[in-house]
N, C-alpha and C positions, 0 to 999 in steps of 0.2 A: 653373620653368614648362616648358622644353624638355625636362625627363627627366618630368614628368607627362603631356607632350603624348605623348612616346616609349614609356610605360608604356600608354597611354589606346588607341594603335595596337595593341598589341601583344599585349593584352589584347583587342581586337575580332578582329584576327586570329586569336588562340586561339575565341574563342568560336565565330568564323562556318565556322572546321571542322571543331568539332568538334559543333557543332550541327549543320552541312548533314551531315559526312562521316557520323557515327559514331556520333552516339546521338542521332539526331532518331526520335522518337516516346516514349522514354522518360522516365521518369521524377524519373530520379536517376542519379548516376554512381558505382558501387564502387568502394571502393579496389582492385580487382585490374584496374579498366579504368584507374585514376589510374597503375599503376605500367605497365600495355599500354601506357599512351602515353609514360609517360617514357620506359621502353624502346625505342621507338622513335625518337622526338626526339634522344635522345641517344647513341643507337645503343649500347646497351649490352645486355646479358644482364635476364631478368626478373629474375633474382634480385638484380642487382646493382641495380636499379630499388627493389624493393620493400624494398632497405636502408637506400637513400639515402633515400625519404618515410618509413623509419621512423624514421632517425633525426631527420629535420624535426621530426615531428610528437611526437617524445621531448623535442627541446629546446624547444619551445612549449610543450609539457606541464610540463617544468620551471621555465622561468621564469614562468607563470601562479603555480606551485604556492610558489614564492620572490615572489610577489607583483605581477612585474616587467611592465611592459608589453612587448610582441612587436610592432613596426609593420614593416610591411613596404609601403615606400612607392610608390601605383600599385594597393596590392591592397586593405590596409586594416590595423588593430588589434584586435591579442587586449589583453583585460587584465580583469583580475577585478573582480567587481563585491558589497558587500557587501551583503546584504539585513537587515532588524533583523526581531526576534521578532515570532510574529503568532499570533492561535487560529482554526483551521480547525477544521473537522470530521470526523468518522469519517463516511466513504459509506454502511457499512453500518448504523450505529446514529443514526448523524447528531449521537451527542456531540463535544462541543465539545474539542477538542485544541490542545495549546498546541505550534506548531511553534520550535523554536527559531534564531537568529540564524545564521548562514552565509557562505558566499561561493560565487559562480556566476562561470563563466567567462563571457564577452560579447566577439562581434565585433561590428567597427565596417568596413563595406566603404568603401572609398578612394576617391578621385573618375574614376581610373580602372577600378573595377571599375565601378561607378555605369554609367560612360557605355558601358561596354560590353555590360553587360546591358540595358540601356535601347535601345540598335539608334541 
């Protein structure tokens, strides 16, 4: 409870500056403003920033792809989700097509992300 209470702060404190400071009116945040702010937080070089989320986002990518769950406690869970076969349609012709079975990646946000986007 005391590391989600500390995750829950810490996580509103991210939010509320980086909403008032830095990208309030927009829409969406790029990866090159995700790795501007690690750079700076962490007082490192860009380049050494846009290493460190590539490799994050390599080993996420991996263990999704090995099946595995990713939690990351305070923010939330990656983990893959299977779907079964199904028949859609062509847009253009509007025939019937048979899509076949899968797996999709799915996050699941934490109850500290929850409470920090929530205000």
């Amino acid at each position: 409870m005391v590391k989600e209470a500390g995750a829950a702060a810490r996580m509103q404190k991210i939010h509320n500056h980086y909403t008032i400071a830095a990208f309030e009116g927009t829409s969406r945040m790029q990866k090159s403003e995700v790795e501007a702010a690690l750079a700076e937080k962490l007082n490192i070089t860009k380049t050494a920033a846009r290493d460190l989320l590539n490799v994050i986002l390599d080993q996420i990518t991996l263990e999704l792809s090995r099946g595995q769950r990713v939690s990351l406690p305070g923010f939330g869970v990656f983990e893959t989700r299977a779907y079964g076969p199904r028949t859609g349609r062509n847009p253009q012709t509007g025939e019937p097509i048979d899509i076949p079975a899968g797996h999709n990646a799915h996050f699941k946000p934490g109850k500290g992300l929850k409470d920090a986007i929530s205000g």
